[in-house]
N, CA and C of each residue as an Amber inpcrd file, in Angstrom:
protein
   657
  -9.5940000  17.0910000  -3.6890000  -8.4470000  16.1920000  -3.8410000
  -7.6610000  16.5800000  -5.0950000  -6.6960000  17.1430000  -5.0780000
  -5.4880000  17.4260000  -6.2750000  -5.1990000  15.8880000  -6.4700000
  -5.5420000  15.4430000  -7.8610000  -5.0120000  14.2520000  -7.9040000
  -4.0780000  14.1180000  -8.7360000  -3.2270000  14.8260000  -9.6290000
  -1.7930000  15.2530000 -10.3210000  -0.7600000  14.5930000  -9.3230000
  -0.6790000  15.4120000  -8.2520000   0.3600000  15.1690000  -6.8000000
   0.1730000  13.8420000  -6.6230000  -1.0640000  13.7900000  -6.1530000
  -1.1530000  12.4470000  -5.7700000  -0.7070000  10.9800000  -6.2920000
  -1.2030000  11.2700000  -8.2290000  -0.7580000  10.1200000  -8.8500000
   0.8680000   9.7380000  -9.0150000   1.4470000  11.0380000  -9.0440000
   2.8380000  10.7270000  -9.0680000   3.2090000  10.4070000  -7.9740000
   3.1270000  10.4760000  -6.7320000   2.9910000   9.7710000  -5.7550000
   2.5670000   8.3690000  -5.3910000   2.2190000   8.3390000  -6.2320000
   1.5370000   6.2870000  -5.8920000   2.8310000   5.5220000  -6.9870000
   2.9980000   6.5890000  -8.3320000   4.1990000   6.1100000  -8.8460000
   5.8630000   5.9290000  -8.5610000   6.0610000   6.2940000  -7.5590000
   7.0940000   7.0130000  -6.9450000   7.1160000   5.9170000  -5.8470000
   5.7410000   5.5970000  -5.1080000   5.5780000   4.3500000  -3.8490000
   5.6890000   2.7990000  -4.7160000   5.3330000   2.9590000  -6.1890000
   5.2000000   1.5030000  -6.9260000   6.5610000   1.6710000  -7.0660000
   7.5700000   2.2590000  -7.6830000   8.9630000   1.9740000  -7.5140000
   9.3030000   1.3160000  -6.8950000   9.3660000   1.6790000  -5.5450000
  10.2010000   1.6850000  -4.1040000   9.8740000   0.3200000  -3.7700000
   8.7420000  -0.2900000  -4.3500000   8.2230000  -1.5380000  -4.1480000
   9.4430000  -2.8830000  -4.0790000   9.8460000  -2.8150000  -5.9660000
  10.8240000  -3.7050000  -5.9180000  11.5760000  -3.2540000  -7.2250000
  11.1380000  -2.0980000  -8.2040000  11.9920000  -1.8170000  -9.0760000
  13.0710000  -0.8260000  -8.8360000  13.0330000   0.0150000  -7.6990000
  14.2720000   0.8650000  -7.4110000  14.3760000   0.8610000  -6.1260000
  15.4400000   0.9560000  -5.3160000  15.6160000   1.4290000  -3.8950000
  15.3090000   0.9680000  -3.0330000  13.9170000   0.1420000  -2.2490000
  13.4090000  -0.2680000  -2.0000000  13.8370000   0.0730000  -0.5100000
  13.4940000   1.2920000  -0.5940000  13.9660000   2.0590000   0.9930000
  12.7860000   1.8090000   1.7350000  11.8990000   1.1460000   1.8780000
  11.0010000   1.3000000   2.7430000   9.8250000   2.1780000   2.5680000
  10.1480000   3.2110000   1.7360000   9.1390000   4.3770000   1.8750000
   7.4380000   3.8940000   1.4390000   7.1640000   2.6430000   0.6910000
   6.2360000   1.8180000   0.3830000   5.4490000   1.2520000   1.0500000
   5.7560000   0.7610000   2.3830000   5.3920000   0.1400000   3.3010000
   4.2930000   0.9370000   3.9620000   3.1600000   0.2890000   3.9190000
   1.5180000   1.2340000   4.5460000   2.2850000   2.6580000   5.4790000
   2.9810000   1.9260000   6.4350000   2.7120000   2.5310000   7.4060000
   3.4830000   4.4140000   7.0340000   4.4240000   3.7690000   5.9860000
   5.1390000   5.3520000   6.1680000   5.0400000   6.1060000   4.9460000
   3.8110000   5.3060000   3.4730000   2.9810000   5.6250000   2.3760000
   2.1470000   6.6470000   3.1590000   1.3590000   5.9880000   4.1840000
  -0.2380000   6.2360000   4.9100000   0.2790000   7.7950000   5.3470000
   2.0190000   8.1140000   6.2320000   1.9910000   8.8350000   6.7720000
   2.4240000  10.5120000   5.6370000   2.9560000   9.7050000   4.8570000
   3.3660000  10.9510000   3.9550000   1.9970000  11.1940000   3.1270000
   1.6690000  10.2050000   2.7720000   0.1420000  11.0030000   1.6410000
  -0.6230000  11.9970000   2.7270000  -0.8320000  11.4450000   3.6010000
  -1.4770000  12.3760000   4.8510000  -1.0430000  13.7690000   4.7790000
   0.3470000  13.6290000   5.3260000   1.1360000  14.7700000   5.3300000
   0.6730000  15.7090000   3.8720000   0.1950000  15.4450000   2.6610000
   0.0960000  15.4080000   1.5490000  -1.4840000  16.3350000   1.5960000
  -1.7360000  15.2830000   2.0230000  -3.4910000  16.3570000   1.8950000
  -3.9940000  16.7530000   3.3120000  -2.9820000  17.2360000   3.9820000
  -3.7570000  18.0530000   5.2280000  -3.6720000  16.8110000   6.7630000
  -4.4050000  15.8880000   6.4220000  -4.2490000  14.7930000   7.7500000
  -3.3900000  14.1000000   7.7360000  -2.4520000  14.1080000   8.3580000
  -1.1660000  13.2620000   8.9350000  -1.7350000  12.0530000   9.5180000
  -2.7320000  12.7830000  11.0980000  -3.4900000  11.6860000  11.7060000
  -4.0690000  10.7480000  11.3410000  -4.7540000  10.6610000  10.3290000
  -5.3830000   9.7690000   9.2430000  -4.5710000   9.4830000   8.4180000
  -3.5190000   9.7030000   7.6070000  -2.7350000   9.2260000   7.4700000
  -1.9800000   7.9940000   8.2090000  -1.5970000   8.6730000   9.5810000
  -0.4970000   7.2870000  10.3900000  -2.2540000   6.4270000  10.7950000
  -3.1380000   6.5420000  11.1930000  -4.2900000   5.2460000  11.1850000
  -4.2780000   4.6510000  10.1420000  -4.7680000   4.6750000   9.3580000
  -4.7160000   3.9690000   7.8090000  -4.1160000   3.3010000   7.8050000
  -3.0640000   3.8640000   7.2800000  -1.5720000   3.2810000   7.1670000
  -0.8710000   2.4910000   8.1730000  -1.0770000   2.6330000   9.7050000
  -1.0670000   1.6590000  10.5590000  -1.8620000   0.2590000  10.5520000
  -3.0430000   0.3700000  10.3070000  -3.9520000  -0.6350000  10.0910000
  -3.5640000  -1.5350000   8.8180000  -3.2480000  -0.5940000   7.6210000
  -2.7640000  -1.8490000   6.5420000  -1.8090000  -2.3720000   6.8290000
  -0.4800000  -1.6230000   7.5010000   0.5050000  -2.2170000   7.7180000
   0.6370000  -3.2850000   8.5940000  -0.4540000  -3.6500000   9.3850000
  -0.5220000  -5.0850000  10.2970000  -0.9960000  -5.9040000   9.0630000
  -2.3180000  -5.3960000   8.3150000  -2.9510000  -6.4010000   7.4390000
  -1.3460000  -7.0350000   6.3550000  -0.3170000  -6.1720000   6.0340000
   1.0870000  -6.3610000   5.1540000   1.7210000  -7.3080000   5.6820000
   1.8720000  -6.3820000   7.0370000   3.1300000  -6.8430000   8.0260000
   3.8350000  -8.1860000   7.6780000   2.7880000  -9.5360000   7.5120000
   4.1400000 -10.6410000   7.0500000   4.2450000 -10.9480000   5.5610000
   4.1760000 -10.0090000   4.4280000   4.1620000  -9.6190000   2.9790000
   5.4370000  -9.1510000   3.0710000   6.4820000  -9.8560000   2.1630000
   7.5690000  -8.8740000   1.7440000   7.8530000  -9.3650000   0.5590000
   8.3060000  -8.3940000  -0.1940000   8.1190000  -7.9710000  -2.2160000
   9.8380000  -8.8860000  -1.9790000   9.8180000 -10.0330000  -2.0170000
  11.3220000 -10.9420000  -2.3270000  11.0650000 -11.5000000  -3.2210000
  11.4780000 -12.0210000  -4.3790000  11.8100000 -13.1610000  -5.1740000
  10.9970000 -12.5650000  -6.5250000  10.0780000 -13.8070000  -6.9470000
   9.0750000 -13.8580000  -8.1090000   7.8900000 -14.0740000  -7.3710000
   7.8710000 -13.8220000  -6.3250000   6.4390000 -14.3910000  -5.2370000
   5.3430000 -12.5670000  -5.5740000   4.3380000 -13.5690000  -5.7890000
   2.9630000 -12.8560000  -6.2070000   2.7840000 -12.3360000  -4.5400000
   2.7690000 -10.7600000  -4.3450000   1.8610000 -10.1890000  -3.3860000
   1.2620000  -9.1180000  -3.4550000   0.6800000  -8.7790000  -2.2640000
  -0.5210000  -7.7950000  -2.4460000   0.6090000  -6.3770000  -2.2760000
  -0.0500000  -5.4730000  -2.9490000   0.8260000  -4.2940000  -3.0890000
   0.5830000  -3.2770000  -2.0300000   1.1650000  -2.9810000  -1.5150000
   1.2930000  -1.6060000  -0.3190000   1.3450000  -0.6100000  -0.7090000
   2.2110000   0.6920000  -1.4410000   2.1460000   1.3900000  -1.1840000
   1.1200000   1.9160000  -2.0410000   0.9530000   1.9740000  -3.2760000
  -0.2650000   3.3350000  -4.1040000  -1.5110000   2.3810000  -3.4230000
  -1.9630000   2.2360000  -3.0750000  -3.0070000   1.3190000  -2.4380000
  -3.3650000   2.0850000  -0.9430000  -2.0340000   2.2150000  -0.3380000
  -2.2270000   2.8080000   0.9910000  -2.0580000   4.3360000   0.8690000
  -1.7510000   4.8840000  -0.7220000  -1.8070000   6.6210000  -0.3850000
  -3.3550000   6.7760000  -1.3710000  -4.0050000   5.8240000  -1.9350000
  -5.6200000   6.0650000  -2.1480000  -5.7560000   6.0530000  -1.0380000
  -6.5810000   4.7050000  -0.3210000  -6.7290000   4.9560000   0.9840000
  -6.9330000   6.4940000   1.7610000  -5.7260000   6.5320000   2.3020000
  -5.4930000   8.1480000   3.3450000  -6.2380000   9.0540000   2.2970000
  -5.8930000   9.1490000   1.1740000  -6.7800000  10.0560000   0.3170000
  -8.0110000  10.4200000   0.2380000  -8.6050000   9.0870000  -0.0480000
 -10.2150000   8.7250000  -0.0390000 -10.7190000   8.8470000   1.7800000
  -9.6640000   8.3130000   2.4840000 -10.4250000   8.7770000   4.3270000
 -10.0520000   9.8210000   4.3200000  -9.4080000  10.8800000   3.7880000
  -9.5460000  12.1390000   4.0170000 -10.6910000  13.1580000   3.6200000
 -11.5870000  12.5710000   2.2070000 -12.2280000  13.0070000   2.2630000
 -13.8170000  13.1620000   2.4490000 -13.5920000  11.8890000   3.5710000
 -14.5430000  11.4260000   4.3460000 -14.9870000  12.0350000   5.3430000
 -13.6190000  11.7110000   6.2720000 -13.2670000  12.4110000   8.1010000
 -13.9170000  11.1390000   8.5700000 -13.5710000  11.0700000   9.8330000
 -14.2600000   9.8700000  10.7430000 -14.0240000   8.8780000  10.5950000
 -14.9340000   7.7160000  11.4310000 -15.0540000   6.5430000  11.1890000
 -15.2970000   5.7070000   9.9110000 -16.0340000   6.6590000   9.2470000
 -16.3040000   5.7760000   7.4920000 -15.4870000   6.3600000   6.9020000
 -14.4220000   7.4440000   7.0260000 -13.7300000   7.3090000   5.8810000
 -12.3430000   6.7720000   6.6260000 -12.0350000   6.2070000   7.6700000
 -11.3990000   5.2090000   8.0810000 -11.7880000   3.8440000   7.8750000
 -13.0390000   3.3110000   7.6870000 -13.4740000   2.3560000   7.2320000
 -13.4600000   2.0530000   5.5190000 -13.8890000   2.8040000   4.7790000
 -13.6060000   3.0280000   3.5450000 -12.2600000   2.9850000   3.1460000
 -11.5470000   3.8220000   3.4570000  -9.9760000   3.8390000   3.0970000
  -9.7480000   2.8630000   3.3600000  -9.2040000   2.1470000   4.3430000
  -8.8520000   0.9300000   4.6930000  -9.4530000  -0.0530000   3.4640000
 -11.0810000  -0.8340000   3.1880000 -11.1620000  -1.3910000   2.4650000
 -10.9080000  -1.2290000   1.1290000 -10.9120000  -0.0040000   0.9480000
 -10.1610000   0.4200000  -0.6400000  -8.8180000  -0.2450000  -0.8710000
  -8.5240000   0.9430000   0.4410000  -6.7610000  -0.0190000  -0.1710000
  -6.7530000  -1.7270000  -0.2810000  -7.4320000  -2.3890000   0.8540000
  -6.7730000  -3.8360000   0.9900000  -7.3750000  -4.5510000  -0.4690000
  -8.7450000  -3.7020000  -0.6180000  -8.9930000  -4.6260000  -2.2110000
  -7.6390000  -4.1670000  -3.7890000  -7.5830000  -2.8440000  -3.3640000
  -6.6730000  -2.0360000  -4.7620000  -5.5190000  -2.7800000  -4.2180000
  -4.5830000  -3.7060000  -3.2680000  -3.3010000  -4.1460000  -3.1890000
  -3.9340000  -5.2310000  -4.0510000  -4.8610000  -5.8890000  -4.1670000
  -5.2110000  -7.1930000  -5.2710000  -5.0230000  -6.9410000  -6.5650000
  -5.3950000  -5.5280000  -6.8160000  -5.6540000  -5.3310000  -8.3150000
  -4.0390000  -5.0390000  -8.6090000  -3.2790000  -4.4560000  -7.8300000
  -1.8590000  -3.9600000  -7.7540000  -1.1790000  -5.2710000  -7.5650000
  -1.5720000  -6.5960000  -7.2740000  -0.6070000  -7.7260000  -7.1760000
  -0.9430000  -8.2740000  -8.8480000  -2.2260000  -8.1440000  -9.5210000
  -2.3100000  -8.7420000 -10.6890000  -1.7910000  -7.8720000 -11.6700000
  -1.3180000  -6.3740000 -10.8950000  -0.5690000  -5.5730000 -12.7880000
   0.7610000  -5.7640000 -12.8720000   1.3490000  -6.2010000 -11.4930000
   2.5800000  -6.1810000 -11.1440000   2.5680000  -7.6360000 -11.7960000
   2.0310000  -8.9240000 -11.9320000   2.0600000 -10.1660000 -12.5470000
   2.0140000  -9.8830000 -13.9340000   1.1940000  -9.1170000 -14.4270000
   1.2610000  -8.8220000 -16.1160000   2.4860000  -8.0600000 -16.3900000
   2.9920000  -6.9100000 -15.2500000   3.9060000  -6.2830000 -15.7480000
   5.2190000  -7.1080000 -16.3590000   5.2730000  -7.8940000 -15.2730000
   6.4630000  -8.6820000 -15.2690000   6.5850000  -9.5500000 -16.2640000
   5.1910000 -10.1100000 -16.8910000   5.4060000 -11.0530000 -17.9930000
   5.9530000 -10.3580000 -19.2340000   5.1910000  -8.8710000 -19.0610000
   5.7740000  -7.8520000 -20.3500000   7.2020000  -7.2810000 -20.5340000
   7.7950000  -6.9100000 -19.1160000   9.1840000  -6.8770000 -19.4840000
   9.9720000  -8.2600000 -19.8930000   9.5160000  -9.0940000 -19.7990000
  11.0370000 -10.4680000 -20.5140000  10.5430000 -10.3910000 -21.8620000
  10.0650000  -9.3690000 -22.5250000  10.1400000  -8.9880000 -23.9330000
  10.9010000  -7.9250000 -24.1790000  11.4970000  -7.2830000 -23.0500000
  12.4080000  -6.2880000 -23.3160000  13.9770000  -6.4880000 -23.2150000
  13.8560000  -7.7190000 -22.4860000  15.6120000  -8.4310000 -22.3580000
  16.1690000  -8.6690000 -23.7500000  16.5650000  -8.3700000 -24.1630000
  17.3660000  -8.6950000 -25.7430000  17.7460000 -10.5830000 -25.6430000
  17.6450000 -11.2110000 -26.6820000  17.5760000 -12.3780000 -26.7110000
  19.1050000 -12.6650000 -27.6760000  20.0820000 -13.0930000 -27.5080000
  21.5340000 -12.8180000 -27.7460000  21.2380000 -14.1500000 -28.7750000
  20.4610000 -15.3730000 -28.9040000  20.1760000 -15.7810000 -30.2650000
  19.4890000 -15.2020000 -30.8790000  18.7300000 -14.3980000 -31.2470000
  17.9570000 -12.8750000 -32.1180000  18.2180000 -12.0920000 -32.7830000
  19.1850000 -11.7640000 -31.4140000  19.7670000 -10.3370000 -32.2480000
  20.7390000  -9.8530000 -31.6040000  21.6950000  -8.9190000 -32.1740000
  22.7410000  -8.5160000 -31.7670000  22.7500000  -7.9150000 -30.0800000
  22.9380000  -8.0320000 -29.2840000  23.5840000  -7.1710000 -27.7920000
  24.0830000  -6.5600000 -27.8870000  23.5550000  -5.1140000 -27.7200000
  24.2200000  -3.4380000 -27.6180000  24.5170000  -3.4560000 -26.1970000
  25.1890000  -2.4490000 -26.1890000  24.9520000  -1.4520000 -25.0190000
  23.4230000  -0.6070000 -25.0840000  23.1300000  -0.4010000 -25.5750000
  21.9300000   0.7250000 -25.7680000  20.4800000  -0.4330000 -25.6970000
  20.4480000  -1.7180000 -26.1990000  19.7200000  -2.6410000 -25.6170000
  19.2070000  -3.3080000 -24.1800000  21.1840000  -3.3800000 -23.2890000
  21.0340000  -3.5350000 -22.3980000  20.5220000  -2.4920000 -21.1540000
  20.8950000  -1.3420000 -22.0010000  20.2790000  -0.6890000 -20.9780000
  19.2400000   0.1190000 -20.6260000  18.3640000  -0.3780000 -22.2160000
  16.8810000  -0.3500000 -22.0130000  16.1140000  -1.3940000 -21.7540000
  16.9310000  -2.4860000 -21.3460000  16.5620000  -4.0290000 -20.5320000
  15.9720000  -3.6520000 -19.3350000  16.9460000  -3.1760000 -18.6020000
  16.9390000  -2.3560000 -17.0670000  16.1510000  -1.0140000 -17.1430000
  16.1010000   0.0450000 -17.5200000  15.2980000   1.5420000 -17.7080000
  14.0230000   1.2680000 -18.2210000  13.6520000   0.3680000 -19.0980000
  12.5540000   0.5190000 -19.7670000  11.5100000  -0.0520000 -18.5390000
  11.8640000  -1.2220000 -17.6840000  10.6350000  -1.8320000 -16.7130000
  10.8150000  -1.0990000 -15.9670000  11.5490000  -0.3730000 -15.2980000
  12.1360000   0.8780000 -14.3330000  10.5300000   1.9640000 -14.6200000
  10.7840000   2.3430000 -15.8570000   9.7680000   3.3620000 -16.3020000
   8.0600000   2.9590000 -16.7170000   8.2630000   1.6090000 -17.0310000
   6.8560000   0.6380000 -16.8780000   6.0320000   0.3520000 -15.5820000
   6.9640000   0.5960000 -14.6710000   6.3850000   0.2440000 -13.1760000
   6.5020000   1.7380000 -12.7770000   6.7430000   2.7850000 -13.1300000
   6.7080000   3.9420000 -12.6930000   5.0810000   4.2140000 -13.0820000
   4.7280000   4.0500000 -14.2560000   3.8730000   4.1920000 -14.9750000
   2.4010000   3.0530000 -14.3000000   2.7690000   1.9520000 -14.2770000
   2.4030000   1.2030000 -13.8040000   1.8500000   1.6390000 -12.2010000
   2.2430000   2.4200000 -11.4460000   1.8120000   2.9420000 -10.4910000
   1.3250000   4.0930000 -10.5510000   1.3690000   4.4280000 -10.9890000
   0.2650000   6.1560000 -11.8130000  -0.9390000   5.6160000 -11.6790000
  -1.3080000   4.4760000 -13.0850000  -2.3360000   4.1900000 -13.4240000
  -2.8030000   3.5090000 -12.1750000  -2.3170000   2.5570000 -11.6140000
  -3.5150000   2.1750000 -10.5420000  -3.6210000   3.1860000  -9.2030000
  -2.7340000   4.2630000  -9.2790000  -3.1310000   5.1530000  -8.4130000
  -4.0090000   6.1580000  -8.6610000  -4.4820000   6.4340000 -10.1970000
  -5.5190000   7.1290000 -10.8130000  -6.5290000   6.7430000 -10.5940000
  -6.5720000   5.1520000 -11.1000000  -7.9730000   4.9470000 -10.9170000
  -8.9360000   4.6720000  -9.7200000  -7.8570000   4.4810000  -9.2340000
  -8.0180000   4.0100000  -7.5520000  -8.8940000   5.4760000  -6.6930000
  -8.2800000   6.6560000  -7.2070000  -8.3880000   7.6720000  -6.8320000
  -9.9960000   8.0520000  -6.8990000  -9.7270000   8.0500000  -8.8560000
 -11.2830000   8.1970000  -9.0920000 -11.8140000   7.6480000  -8.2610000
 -11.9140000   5.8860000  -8.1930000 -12.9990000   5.3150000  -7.5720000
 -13.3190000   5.8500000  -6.0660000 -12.0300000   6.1070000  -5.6070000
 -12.1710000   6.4360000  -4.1300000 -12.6490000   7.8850000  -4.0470000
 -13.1240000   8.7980000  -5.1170000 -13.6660000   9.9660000  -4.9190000
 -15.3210000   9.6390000  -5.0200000 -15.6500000   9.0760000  -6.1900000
 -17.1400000   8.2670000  -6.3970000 -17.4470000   7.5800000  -5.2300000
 -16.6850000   6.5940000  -4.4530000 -17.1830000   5.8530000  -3.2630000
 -17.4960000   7.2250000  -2.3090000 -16.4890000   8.2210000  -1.9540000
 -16.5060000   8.9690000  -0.7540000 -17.6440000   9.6620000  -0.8970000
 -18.6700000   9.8820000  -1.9610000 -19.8330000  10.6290000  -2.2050000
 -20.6970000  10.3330000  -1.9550000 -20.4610000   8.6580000  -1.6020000
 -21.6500000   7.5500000  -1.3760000 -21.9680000   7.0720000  -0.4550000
 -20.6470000   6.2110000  -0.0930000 -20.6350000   5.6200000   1.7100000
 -20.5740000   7.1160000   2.6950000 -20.3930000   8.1170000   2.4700000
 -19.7740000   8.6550000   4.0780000 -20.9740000   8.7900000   5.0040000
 -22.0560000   9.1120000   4.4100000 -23.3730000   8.8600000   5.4620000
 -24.2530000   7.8760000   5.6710000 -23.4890000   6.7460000   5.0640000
 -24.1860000   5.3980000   5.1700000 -23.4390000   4.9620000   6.7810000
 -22.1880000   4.7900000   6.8280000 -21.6560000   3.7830000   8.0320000
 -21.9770000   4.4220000   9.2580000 -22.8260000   2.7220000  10.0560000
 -23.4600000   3.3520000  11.2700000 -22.5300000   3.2730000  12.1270000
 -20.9290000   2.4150000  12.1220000 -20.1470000   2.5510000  13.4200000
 -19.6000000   3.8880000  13.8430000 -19.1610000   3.9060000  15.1490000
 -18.5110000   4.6530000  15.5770000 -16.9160000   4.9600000  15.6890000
 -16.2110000   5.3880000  15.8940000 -14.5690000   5.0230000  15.8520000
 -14.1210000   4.2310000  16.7460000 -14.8530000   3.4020000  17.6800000
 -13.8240000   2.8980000  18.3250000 -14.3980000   1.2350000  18.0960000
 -15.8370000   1.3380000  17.2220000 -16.5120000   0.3040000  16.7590000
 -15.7660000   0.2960000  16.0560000 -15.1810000   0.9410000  14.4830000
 -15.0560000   1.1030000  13.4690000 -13.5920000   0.2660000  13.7230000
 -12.4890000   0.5840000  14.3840000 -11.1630000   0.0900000  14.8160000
 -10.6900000  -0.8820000  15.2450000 -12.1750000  -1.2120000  16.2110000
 -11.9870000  -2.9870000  16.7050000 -12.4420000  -3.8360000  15.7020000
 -13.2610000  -3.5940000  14.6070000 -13.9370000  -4.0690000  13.4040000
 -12.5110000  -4.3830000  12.7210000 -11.2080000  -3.6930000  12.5170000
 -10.4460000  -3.6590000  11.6140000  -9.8400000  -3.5800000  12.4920000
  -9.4250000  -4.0690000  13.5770000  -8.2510000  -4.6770000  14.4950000
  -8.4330000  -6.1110000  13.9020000  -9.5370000  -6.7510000  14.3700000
  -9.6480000  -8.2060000  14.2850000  -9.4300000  -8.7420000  13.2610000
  -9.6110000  -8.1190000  11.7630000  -9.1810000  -8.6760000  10.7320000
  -7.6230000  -8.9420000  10.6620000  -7.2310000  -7.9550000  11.3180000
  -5.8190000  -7.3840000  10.9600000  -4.7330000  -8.4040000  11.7460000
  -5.5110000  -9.1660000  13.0060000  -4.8670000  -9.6620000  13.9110000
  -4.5860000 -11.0190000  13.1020000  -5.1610000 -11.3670000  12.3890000
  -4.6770000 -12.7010000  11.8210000  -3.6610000 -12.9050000  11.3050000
  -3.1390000 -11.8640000  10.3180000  -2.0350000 -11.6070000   9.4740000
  -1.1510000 -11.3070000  10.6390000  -0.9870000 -10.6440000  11.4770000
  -0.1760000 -10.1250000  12.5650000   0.2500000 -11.6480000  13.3630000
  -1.0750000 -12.2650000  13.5940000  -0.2580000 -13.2600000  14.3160000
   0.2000000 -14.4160000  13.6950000  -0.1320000 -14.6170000  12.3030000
   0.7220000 -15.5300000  11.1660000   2.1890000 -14.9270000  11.4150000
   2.2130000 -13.1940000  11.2760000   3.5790000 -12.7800000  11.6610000
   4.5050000 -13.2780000  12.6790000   3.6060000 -13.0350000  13.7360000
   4.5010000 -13.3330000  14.8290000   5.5990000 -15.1500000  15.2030000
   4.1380000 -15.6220000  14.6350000   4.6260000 -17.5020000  14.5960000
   5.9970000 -17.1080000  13.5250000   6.1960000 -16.4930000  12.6960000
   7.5140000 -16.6660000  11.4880000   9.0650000 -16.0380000  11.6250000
   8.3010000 -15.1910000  13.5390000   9.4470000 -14.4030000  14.1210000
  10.2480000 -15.5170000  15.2980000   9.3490000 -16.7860000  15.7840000
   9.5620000 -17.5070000  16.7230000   8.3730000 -17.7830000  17.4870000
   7.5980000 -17.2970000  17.2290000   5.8160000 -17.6990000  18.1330000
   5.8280000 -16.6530000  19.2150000   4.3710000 -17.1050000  19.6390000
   4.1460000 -16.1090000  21.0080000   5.3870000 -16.3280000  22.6170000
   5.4630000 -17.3600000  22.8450000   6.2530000 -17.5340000  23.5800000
   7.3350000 -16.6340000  23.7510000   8.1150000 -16.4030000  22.5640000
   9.4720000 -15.4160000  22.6030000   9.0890000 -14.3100000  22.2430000
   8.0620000 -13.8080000  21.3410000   7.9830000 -12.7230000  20.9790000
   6.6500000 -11.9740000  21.6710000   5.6900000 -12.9340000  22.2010000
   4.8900000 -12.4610000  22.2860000   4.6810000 -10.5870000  23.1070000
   5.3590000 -10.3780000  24.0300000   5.9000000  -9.7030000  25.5350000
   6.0440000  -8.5570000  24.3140000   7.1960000  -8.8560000  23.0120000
   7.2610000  -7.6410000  22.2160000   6.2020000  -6.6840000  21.7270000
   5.4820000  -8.0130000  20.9530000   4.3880000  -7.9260000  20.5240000
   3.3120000  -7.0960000  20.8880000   2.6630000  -7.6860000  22.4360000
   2.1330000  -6.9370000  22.6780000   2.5560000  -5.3240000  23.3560000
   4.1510000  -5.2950000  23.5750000   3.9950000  -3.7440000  23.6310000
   3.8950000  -3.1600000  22.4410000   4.2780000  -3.1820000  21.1190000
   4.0710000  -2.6560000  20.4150000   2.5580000  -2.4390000  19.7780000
   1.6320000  -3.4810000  19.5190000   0.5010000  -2.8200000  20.1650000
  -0.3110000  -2.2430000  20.8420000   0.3370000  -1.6900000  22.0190000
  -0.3420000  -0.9690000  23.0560000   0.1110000   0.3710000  22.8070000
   1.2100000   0.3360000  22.1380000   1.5280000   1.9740000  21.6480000
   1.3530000   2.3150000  20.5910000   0.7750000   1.8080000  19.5820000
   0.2130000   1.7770000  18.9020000  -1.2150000   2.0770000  19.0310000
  -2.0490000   1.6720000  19.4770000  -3.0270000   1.8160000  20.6100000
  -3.3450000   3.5960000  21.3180000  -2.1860000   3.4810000  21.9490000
  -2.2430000   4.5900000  22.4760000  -1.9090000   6.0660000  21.9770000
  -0.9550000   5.5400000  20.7330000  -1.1110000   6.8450000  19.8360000
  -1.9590000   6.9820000  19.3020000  -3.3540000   6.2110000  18.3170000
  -4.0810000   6.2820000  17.6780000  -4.8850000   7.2940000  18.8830000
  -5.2790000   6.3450000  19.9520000  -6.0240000   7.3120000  20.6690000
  -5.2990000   8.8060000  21.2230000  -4.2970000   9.3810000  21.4990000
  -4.0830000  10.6400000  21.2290000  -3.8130000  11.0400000  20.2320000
  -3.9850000  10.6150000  19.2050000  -4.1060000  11.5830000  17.9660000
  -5.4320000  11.3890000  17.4510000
């Protein structure tokens, strides 16, 4: 595992979160598919990253609302199941990430308390230009940073775990998937009730799980 690439990569996905751009590129499903792309498995990549992205799916980074973090979370993950292979390091990855989005919702809560020490306080002290616009750049580069580090350590841990679990888990892959379907379905169908319920959406719903479904199994 090159983990240089990698960490700037989890920093680059903590951006996209909610301090720059917020193009999407964060979101499990298309984190899962580029880190993949990244270290060799794509395929494991889009699983992973499919699977967190139901566990996400009704999570979105709006307001001051505390949530669990997606993307450096979901490119450990693919990382750590890559260097597994199989069912346990699809099982592993997966629980890595969904615990590291916890630890990634509590730095993103500290972060935030630490930048409103960087807003210039206009009873204090004078308001530059050069103040204000290390108001804005400086948490810009704190959450850049801020996603390094929990994509480092995350890494480590997920290299130490992959040495440990990969010949422990007795499921199989299609044990291993329905194990982490069912978790996943809860959050999915909290989703669906917030789109209009099963009634209207349901028909969607379930096609998009069935192709979903059906790509996992050809790939």
């Amino acid at each position: 595992m090159d983990i240089l690439p990698l960490t700037l990569l989890g920093g680059l996905l903590a951006l996209d979160g909610t301090a720059f751009g917020q193009f999407m590129v964060s979101r499990p499903l298309v984190a899962g598919v580029l880190t993949g792309w990244l270290v060799g498995d794509p395929a494991s990549g889009l699983l992973i990253g499919g699977i967190l992205e139901v566990y996400f799916i009704s999570i979105f980074p709006v307001g001051g609302a505390e949530f669990p973090e997606g993307g450096p979370p979901t490119m450990v993950a693919v990382a750590t199941g890559a260097l597994v292979q199989g069912p346990a390091g699809v099982a592993l990855g997966t629980l890595l990430g969904f615990l590291l989005s916890r630890v990634g919702a509590v730095s993103i809560r500290l972060l935030r308390k630490a930048n409103g020490r960087l807003v210039p306080d206009p009873s204090r002290m004078e308001v530059t230009v050069g103040r204000v616009v290390w108001g804005h750049l400086g948490p810009v580069l704190l959450e850049f940073l801020r996603g390094c580090g929990v994509s480092f350590a995350g890494l480590l841990v997920g290299g130490w775990l992959a040495g440990i679990v990969g010949d422990l888990w007795p499921m199989g892959m299609s044990g291993t998937f329905v194990l982490l379907a069912v978790g996943a379905s809860l959050t999915a169908g909290a989703f669906v009730g917030t789109l209009g319920g099963w009634k209207k959406r349901g028909v969607l719903f379930g096609a998009g799980l069935a192709g979903f479904l059906l790509s996992s199994m050809i790939l």
